[in-house]
N, C-alpha and C positions, 0 to 999 in steps of 0.2 A: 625373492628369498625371504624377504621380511615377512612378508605376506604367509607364508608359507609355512614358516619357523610358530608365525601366532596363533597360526588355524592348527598345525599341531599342536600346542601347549594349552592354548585355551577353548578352544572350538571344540574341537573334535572330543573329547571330554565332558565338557558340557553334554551336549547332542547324541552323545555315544547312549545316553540312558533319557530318551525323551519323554520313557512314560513314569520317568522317577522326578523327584522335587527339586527344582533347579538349585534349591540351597544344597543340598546332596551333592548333587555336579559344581557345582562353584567351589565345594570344600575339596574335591580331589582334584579339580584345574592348579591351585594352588598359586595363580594369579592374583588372584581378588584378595585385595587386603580384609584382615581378619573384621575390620570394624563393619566392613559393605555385609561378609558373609553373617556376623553377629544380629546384627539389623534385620538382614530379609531374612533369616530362619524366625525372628521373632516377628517380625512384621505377616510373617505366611502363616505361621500356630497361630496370632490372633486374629487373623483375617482382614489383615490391616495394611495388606503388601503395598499396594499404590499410595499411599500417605505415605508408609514406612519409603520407599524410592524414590519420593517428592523430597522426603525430611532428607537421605540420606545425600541424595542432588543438590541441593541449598548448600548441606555443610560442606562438600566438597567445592563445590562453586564460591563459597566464602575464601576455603582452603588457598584456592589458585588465585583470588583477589589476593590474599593475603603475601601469598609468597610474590605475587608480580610485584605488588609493588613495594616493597624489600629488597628486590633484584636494580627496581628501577633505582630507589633512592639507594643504592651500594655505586649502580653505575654511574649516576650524576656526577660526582665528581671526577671521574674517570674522562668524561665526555667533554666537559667544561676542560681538563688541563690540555686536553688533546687537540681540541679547536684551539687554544690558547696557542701550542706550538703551530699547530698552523696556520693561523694568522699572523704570528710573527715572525715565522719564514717567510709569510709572502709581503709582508711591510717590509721587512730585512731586504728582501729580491728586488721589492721595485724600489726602494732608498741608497743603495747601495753603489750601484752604477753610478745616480745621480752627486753621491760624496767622492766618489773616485774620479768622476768631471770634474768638479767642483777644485780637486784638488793636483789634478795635475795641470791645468788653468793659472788658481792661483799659486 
């Protein structure tokens, strides 16, 4: 379904005009964030397409460095309090039997 749903909205648009400029099909897929299409319509006028989707791969590749680990250090302390609870569940579980010995004994 997934598969399906993307080859219609972005594929098949594209592809539908293979002897026109992919920057052309990438503007009416309407996918492709404005910044990738800005880039390769200039990167293709200067003749500079493969630099131009090297530069535009870096920045994006920066992008998703950037947002991971932002994600990661938002969930750090989410992860620390949650191990927290469960380690002291499980110290609680095995201490717990041993004070309720302990105290009908003494």
């Amino acid at each position: 379904m997934v598969t399906m749903a993307l080859s219609d909205d972005v594929v098949d648009p594209v592809f539908v005009g293979i002897d026109r400029k992919f920057v052309t099909q990438s503007q009416r897929a309407a996918f492709f964030p404005d910044l990738l299409v800005e880039m390769t319509s200039v990167g293709d006028e200067t003749g500079s397409l493969e630099e131009t989707l090297h530069t535009i791969g870096e920045y994006y590749d920066s992008e998703t460095e950037i947002a991971s680990d932002h994600a990661v250090r938002v969930m750090q302390p989410v992860i620390t309090l949650v191990m927290g609870f469960v380690i002291g569940f499980i110290v609680i579980a095995l201490y717990l039997p041993m004070f309720n010995m302990g105290m009908t004994i003494g």
